[in-house]
C-alpha positions in Angstrom: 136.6 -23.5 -16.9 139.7 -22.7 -14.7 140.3 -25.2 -11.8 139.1 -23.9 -8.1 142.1 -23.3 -5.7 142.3 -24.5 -2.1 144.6 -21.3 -1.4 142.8 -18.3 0.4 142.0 -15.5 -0.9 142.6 -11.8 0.9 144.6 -11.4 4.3 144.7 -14.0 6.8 144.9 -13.8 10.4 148.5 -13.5 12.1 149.5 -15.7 15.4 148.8 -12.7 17.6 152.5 -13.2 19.5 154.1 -13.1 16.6 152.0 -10.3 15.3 153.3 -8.3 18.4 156.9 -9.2 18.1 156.7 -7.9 14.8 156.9 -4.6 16.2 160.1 -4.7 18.1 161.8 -3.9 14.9 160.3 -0.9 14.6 162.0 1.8 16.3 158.4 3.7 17.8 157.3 0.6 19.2 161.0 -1.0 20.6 160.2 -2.9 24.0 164.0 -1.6 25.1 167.1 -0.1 23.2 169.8 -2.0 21.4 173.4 -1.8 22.9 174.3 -1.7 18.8 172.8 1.2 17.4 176.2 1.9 14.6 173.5 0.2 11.7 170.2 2.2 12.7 170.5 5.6 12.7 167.1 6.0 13.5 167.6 3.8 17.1 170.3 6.0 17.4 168.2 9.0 17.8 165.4 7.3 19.8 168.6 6.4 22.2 170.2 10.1 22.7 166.5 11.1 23.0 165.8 8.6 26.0 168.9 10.6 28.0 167.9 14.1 26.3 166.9 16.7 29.7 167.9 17.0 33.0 168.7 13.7 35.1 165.8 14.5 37.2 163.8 14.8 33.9 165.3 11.8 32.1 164.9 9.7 35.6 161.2 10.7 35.8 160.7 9.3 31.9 162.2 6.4 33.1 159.9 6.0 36.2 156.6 6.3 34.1 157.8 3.7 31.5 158.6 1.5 34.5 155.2 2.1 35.8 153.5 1.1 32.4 155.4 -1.9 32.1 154.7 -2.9 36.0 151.4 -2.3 36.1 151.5 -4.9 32.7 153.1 -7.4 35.5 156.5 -7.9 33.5 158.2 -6.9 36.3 161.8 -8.1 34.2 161.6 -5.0 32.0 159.6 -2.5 34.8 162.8 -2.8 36.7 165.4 -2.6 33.5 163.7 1.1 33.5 164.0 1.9 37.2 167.7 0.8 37.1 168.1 3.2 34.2 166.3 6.2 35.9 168.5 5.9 38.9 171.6 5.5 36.9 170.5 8.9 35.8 171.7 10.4 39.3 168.7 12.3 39.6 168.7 15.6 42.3 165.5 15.5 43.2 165.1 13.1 46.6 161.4 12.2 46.0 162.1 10.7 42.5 165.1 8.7 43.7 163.0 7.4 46.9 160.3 6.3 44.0 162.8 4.8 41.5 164.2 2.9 44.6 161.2 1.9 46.1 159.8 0.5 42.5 162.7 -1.2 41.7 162.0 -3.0 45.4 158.6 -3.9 44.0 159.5 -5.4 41.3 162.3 -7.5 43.3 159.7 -8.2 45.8 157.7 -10.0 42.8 161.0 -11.9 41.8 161.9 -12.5 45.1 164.9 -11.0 44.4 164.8 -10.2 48.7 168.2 -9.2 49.2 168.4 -6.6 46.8 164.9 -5.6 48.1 166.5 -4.9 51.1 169.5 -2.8 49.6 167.1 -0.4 47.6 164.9 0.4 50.5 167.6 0.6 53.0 169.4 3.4 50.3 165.6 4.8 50.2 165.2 5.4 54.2 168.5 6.0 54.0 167.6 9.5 51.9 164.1 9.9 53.4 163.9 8.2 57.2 159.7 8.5 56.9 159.9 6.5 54.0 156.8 4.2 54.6 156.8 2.3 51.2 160.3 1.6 51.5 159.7 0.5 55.3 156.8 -1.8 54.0 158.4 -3.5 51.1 161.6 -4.1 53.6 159.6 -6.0 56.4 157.8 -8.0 53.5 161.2 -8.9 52.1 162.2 -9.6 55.8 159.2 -11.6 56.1 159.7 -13.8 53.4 163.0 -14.9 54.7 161.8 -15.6 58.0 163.9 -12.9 59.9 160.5 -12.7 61.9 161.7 -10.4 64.7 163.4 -7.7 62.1 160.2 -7.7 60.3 158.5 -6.6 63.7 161.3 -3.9 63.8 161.1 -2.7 60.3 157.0 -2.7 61.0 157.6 -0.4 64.5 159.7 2.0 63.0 157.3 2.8 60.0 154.0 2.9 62.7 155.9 5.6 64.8 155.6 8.6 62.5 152.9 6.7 59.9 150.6 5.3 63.0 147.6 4.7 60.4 149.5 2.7 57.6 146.9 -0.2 57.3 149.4 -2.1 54.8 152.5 -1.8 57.6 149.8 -3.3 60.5 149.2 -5.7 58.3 152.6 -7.2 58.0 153.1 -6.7 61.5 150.2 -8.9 62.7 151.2 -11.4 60.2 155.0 -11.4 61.5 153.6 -11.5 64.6 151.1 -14.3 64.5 154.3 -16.3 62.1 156.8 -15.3 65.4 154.3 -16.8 68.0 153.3 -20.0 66.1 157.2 -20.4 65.0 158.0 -20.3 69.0 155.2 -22.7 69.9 156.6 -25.1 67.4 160.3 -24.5 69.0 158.6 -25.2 72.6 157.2 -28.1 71.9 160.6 -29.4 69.8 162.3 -28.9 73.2 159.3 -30.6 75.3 159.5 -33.9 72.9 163.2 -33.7 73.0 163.0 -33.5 76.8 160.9 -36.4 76.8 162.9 -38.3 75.0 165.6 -38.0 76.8 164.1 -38.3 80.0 162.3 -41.5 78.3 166.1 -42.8 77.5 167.4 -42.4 81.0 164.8 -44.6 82.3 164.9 -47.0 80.0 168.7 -47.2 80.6 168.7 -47.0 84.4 166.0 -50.1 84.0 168.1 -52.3 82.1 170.7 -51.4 84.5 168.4 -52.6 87.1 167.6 -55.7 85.3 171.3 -56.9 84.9 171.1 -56.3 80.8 174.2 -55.0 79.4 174.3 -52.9 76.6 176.7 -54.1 73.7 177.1 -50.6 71.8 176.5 -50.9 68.0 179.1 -50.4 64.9 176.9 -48.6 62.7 174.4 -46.1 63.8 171.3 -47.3 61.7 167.8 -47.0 63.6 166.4 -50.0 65.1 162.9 -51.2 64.3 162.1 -51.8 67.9 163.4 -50.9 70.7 162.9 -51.4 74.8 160.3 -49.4 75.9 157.9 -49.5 78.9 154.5 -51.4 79.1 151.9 -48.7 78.5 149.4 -50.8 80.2 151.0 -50.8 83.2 149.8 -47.9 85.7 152.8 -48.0 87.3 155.3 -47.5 84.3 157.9 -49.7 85.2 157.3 -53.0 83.4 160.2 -53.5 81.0 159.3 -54.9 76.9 162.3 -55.9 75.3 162.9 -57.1 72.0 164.2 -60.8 71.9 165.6 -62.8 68.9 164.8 -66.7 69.2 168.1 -68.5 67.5 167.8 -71.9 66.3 171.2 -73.1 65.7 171.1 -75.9 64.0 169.4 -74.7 61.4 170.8 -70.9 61.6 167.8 -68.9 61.3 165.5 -67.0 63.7 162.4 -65.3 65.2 162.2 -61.8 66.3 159.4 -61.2 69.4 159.4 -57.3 68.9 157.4 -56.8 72.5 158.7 -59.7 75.2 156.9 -57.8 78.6 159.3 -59.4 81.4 156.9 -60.6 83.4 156.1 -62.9 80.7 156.8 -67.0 80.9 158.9 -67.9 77.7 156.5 -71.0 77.5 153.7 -68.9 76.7 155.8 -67.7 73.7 156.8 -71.3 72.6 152.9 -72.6 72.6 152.0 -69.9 70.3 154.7 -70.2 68.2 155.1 -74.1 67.8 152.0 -75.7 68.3 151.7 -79.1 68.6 148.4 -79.4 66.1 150.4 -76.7 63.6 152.4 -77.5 60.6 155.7 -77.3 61.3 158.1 -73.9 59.9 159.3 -75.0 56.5 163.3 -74.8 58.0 162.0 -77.4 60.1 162.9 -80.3 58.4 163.0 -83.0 61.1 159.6 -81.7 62.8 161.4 -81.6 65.9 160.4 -77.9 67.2 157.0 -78.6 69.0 156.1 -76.7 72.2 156.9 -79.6 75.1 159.7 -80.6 73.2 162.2 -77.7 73.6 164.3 -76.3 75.6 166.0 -72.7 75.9 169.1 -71.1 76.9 170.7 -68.1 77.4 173.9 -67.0 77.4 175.6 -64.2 80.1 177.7 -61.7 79.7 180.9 -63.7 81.2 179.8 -66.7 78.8 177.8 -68.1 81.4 175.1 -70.8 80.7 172.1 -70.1 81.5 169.2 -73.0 81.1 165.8 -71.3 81.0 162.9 -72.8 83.6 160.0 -73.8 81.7 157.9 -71.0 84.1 160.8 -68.7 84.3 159.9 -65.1 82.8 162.5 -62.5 81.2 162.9 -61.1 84.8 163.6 -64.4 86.3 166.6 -64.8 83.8 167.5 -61.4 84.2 167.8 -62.3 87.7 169.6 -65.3 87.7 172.5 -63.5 85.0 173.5 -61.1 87.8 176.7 -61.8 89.2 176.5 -63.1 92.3 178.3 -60.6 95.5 181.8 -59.8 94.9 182.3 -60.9 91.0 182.5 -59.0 88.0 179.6 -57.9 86.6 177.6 -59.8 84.6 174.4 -60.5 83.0 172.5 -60.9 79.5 174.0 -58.9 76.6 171.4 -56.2 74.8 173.1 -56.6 71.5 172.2 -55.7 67.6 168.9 -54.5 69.2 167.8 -57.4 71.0 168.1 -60.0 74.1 169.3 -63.5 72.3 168.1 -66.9 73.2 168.9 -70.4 71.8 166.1 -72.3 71.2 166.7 -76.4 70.8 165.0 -79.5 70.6 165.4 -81.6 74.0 168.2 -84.6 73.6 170.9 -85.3 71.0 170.7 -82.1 69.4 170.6 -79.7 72.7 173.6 -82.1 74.1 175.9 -81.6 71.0 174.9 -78.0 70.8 176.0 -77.4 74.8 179.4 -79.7 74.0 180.3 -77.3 71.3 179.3 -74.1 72.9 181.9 -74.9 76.0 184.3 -75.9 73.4 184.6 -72.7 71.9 183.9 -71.0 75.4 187.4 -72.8 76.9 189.0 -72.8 73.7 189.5 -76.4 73.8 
């Protein structure tokens, strides 16, 4: 007995794309024309044929192919045909305003808005009451945010076509896009106005506090910056950054939010507690709260010894120059006020010594 095959047996089903694309090789059922027609005589005919009548009856064959192929949403090819019918130069004004005003719809779907534009303008252009044309322009003019133009295009149309539901449409949207697009303008400018009105107090109160402003060689943003005490009814309490430097052992501690009104002490307790373990820079255990002392240094390289009770405004305070010197006071520099922090004795000693060293040059 003969041995079964696993082959099938009859016709078998065809990928269905491929099925179709078969057909673009046959002349009846070609998609579009080949430019090289020399080999196929039969294209050949089917291409004299296409451009066979008068241009207004070769533009109209043109139009209703576009139509089928629009309506099939393969807007690509739909407007390949309306180029072609208007290529045709046809005479009659309603088929070139309906060419045009396809071709716009189908560059309104590849948001192709610029040629949009130049088709319907050519189509009011020939027929001012053109509504389609009017419509398809203010959606073009829409989608590129030229808000006011739209609102135009939409006016124009409503004067002779008052009852156009699609034109209203477009005009309410504009319209409703315009107003929220101006609120969101207004109340750019508002914050802006703010802001700068913020930064004009803020500079007029470190003014006031004797802080001078060291202006920065880069322009990155600062993580913190002065500001005013939002618990404060009044508004005027200062908050300044501060940078705590220990010296000898070259590092640091940034207090972000240092209200003036606040005793440096209170800082110190929280930071070095006497029952905490000390930081890991700090190797001697020497920086315990009771044990340190703080300084600050002017403007004009003055030293300043921070009171134990004194607050940011009582140093601020004591940096102003006294009447009739140059002016002077603490430096706002790299984003924050800077203190040295030292433990009392041999180390704040040798650390003083060395500052005036460098200050006198000696």
């Amino acid at each position: 007995m003969a041995g079964t095959s696993d082959a099938p047996i009859g016709p078998q089903p065809r990928d269905f794309d491929e099925h179709l694309a078969s057909f673009n090789s046959v002349p009846l059922f070609m998609q579009s024309l080949p430019e090289d027609v020399t080999d196929n005589s039969v294209v050949s005919a089917l291409q004299s044929l296409a451009y066979e009548g008068t241009p207004d009856e070769v533009a109209q064959n043109f139009k209703e192919q576009g139509n089928d192929y629009f309506k099939g949403k393969r807007y690509r090819e739909a407007l390949g045909f309306y180029t072609q019918g208007i290529d045709a130069n046809p005479t009659d004004s309603a088929t070139l305003e309906a060419l045009l005003c396809n071709r716009a719809a189908c560059n309104l779907e590849l948001k192709n808005y610029g040629s949009v534009l130049k088709d319907c303008s050519r189509a009011i252009g020939a027929n001012p009451k053109a509504s389609k044309a009017y419509y398809r322009s203010a959606l073009a003019l829409l989608a590129l945010d030229r808000l006011d133009e739209a609102i135009d295009c939409c006016d124009h149309c409503l004067e002779f076509d008052q009852e156009n539901a699609s034109v209203k449409s477009v005009r309410e949207k504009a319209s409703s896009e315009k107003a929220a697009k101006e609120r969101r303008d207004r109340e750019r400018q508002e914050k802006l106005q703010r802001e700068l009105s913020m930064k004009q107090r803020i500079k007029s109160a470190l003014e006031e506090h004797s802080i001078i402003v060291i202006p920065r060689s880069d322009t990155s943003e600062q993580p913190y910056e002065p500001h005013f005490d939002p618990e404060d009814p009044t508004g005027k309490t200062l908050i300044v950054p501060v940078l705590f430097l220990y010296p000898q052992y070259a590092t640091s501690d940034v207090i972000p939010n240092f209200v003036e009104d606040t005793p440096f002490s209170a800082h110190l307790a929280i930071m070095f507690p006497p029952e905490a373990a000390p930081p890991d820079w700090d190797k001697k255990q020497e920086y315990v709260n009771g044990r340190l002392t703080v300084y600050a240094v002017t403007h004009r390289k003055r030293l300043l010894k921070v009171g134990k009770n004194m607050t940011l405004r009582d140093v601020c305070n004591a940096a102003r120059e006294k009447p009739g010197q140059p002016k002077d006071g603490l430096e706002f520099k790299d984003g924050s006020l800077t203190f040295a922090v030292l433990p009392k004795g041999d180390v704040e000693m040798k650390w003083i010594e060395d500052f005036k060293k460098l200050r006198d040059g000696s």
